[in-house]
TIVO-2410 file (N, C-alpha, C; in nm, 3 decimals):
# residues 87
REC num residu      c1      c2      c3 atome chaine
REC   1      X   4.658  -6.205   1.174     N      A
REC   1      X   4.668  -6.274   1.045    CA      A
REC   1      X   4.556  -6.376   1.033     C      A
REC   2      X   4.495  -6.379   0.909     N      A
REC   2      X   4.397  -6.479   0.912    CA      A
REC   2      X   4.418  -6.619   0.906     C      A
REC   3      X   4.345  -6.690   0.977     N      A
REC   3      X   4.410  -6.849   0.971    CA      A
REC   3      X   4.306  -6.953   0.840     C      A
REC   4      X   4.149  -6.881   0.823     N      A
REC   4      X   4.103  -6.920   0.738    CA      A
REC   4      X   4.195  -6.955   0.588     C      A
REC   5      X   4.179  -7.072   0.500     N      A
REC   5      X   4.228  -7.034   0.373    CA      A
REC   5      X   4.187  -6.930   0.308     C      A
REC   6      X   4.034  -6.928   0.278     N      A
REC   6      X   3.939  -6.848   0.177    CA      A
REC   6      X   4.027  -6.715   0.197     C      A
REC   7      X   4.011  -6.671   0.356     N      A
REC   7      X   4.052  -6.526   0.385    CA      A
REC   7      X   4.172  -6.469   0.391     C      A
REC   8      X   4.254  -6.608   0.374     N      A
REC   8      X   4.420  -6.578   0.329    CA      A
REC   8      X   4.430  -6.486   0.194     C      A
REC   9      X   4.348  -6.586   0.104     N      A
REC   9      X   4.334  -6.629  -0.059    CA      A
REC   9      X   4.309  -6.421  -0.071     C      A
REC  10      X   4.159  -6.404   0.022     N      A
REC  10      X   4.130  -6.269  -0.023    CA      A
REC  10      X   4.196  -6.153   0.030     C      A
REC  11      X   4.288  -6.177   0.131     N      A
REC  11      X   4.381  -6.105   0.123    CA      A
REC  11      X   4.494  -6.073   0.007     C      A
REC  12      X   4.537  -6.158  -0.008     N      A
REC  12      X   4.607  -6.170  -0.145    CA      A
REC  12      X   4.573  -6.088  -0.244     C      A
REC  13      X   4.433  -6.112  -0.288     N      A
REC  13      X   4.341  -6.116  -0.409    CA      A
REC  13      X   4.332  -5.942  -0.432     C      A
REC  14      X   4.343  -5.893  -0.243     N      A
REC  14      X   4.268  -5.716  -0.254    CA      A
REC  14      X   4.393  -5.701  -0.240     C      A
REC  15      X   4.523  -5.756  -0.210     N      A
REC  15      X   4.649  -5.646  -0.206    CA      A
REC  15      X   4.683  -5.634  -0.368     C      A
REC  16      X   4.642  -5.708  -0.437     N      A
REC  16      X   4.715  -5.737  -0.620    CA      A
REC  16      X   4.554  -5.626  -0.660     C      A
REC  17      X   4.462  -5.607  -0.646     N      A
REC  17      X   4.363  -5.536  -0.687    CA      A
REC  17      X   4.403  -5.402  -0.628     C      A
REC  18      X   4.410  -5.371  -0.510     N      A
REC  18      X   4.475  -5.220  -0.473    CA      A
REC  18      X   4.613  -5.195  -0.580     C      A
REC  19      X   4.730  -5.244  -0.576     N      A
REC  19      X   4.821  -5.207  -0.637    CA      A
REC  19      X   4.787  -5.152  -0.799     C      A
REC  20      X   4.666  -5.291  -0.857     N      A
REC  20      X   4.665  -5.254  -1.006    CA      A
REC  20      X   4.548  -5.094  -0.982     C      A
REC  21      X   4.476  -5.070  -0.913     N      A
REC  21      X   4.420  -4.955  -0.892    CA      A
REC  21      X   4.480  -4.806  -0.875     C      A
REC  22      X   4.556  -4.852  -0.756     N      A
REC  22      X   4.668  -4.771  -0.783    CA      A
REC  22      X   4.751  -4.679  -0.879     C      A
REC  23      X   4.773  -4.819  -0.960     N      A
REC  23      X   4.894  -4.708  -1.073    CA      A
REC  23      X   4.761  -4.694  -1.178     C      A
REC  24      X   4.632  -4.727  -1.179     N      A
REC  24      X   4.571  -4.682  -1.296    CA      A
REC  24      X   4.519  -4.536  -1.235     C      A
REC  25      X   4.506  -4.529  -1.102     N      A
REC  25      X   4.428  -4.350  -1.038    CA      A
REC  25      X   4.577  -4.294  -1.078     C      A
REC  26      X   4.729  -4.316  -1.028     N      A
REC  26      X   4.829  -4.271  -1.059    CA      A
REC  26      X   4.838  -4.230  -1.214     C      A
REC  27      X   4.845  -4.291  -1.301     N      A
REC  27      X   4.828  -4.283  -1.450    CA      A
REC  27      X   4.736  -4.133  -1.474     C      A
REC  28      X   4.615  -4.157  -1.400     N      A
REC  28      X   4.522  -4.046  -1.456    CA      A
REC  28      X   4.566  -3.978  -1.408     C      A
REC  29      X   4.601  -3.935  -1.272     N      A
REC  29      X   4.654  -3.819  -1.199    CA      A
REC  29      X   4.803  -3.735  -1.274     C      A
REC  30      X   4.863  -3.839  -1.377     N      A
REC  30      X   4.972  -3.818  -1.430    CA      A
REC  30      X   4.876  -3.710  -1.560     C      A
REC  31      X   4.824  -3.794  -1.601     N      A
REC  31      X   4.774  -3.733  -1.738    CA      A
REC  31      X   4.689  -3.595  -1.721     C      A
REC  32      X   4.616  -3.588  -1.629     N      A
REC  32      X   4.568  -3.459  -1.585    CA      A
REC  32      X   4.687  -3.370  -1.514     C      A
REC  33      X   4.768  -3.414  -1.476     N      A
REC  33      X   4.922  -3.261  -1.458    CA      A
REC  33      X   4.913  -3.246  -1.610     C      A
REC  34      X   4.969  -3.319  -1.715     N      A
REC  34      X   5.014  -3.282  -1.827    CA      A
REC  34      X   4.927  -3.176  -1.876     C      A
REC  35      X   4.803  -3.203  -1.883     N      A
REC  35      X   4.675  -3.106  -1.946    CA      A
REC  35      X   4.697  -2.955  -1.846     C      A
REC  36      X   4.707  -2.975  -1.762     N      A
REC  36      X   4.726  -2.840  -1.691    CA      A
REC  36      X   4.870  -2.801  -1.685     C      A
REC  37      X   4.985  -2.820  -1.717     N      A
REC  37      X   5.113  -2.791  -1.719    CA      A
REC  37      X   5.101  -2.754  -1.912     C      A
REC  38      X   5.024  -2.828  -1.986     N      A
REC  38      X   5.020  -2.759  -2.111    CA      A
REC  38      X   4.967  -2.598  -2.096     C      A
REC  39      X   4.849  -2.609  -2.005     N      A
REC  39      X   4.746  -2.499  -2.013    CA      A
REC  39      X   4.841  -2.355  -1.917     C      A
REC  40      X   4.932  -2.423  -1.845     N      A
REC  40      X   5.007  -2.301  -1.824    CA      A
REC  40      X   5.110  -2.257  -1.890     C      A
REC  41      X   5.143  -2.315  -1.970     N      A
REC  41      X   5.217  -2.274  -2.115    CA      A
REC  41      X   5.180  -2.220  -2.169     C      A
REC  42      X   5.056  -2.244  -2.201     N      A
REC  42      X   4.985  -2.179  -2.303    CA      A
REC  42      X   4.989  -2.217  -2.434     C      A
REC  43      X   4.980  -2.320  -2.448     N      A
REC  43      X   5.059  -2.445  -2.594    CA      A
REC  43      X   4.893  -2.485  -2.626     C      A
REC  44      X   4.812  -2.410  -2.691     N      A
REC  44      X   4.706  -2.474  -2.731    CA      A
REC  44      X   4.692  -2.618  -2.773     C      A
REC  45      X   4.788  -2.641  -2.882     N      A
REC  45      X   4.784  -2.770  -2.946    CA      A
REC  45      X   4.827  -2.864  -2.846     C      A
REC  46      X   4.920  -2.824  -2.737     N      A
REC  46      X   5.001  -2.938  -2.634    CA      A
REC  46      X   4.880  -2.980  -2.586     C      A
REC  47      X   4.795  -2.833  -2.530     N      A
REC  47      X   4.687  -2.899  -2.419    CA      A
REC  47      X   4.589  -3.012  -2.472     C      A
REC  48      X   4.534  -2.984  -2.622     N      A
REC  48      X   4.438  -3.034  -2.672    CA      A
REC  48      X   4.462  -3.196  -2.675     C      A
REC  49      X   4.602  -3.184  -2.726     N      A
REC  49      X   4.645  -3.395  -2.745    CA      A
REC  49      X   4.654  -3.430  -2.615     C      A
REC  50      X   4.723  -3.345  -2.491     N      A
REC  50      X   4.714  -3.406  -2.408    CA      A
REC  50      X   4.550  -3.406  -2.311     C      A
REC  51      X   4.442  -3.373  -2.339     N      A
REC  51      X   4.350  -3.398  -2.333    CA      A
REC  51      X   4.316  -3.480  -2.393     C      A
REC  52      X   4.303  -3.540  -2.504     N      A
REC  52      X   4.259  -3.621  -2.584    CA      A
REC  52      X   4.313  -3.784  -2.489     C      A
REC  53      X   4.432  -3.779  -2.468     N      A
REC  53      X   4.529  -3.865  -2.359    CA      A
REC  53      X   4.454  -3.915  -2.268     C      A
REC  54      X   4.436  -3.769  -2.171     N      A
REC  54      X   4.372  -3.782  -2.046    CA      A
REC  54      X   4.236  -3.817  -2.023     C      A
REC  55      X   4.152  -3.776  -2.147     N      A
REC  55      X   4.041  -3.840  -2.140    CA      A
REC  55      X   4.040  -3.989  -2.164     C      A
REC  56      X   4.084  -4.017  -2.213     N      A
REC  56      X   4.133  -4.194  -2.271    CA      A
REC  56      X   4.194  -4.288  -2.172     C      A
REC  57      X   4.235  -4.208  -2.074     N      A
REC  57      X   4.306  -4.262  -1.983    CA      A
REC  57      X   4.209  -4.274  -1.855     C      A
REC  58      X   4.140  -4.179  -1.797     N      A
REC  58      X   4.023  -4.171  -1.733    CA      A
REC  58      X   3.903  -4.251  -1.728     C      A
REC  59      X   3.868  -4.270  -1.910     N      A
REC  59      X   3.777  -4.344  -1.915    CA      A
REC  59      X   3.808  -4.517  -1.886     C      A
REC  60      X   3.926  -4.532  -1.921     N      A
REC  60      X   4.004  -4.664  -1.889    CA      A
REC  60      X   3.917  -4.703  -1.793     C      A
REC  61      X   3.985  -4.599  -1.703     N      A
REC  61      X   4.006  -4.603  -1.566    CA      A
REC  61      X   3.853  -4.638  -1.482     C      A
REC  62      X   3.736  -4.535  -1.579     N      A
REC  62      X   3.666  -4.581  -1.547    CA      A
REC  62      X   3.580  -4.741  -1.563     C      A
REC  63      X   3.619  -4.786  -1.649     N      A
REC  63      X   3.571  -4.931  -1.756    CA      A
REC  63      X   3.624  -5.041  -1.673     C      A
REC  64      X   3.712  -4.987  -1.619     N      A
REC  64      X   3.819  -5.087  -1.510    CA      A
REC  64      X   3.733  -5.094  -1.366     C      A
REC  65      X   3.654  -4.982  -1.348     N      A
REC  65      X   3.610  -4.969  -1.184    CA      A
REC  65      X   3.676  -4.907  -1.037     C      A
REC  66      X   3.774  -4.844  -1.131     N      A
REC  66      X   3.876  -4.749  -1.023    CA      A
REC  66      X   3.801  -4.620  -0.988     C      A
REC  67      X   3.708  -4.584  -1.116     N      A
REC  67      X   3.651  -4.429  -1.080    CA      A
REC  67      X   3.518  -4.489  -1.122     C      A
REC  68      X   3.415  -4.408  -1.014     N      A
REC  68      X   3.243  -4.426  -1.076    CA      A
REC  68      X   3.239  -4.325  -1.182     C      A
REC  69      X   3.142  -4.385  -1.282     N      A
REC  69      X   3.115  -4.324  -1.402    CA      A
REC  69      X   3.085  -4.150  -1.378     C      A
REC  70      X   3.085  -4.141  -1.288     N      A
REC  70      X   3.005  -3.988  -1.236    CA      A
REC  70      X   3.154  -3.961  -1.202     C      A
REC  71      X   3.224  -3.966  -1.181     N      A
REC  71      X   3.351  -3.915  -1.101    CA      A
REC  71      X   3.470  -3.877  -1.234     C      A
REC  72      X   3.451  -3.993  -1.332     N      A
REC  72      X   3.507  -4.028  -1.461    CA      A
REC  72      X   3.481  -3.825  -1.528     C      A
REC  73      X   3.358  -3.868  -1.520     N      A
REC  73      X   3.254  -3.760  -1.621    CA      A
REC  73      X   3.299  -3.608  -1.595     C      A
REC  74      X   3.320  -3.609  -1.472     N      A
REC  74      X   3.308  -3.476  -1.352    CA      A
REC  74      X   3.477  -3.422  -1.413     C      A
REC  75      X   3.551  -3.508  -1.402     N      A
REC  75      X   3.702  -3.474  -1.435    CA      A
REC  75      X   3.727  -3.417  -1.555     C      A
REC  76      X   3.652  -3.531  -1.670     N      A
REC  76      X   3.693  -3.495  -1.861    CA      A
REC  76      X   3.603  -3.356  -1.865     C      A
REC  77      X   3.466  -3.342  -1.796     N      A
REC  77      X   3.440  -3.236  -1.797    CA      A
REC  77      X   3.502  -3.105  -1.789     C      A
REC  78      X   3.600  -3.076  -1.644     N      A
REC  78      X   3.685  -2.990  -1.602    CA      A
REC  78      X   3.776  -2.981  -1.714     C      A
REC  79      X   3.868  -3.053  -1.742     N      A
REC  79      X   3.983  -3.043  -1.851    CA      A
REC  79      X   3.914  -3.000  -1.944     C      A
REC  80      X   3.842  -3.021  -1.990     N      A
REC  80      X   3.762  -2.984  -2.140    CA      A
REC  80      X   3.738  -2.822  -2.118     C      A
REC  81      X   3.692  -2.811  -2.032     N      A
REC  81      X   3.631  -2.648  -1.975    CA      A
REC  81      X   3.741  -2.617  -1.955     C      A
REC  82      X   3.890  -2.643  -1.926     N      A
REC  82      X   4.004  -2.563  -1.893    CA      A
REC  82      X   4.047  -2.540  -1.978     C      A
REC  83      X   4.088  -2.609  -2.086     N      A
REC  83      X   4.141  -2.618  -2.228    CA      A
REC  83      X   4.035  -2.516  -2.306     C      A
REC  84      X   3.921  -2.543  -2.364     N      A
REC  84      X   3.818  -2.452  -2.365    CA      A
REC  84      X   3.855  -2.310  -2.343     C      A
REC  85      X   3.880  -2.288  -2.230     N      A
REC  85      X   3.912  -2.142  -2.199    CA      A
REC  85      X   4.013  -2.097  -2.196     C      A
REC  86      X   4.138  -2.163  -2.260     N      A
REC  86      X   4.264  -2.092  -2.303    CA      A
REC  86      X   4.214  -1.957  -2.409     C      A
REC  87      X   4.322  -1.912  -2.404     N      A
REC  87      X   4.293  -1.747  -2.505    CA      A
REC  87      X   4.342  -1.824  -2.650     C      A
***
C-alpha cells in the first residue's frame, strides 16, 4: 500500500477512471451485440437504428479516450460493412 499522499490520491483517481472506462467499453460492446443480433434476424430496419446507436456510442467512447481514434474507426467500419451486406 502506498504511504505517499500524492500516490494514495492516484490510486483512487485510476480506480474511479478504470470503472468509468469500463462501463463505457461495456456500453459499446452492448451496442455492437445488438447490431449483430439484428443482422441475424435479418430485420433490416432493426440493424440500421441499431447501428446508427452503436456508432454514437463508440464514437463517445472514443471523445472520452477509452478507444484510439483508429480502433473507434476500425469497429463503425465493420458494422457498417455487416449491415451493408444484409440481403
Amino acid at each position: 500500500m502506498a504511504n505517499i499522499k500524492s500516490a494514495k490520491k492516484r490510486i483512487l483517481v485510476n480506480r474511479t477512471k478504470a470503472e468509468r472506462n469500463k462501463s463505457i467499453k461495456s456500453g459499446a460492446k452492448t451496442a455492437v451485440k445488438k447490431v449483430y443480433a439484428a443482422i441475424e434476424t435479418g430485420d433490416k430496419a432493426a440493424a440500421q437504428s441499431a447501428l446508427v446507436a452503436a456508432t454514437a456510442t463508440i464514437d463517445k467512447a472514443c471523445t472520452k479516450g477509452v478507444f484510439h481514434k483508429n480502433t473507434a474507426s476500425r469497429k463503425v467500419s465493420r458494422l457498417a460493412k455487416a449491415v451493408n451486406q444484409m440481403a
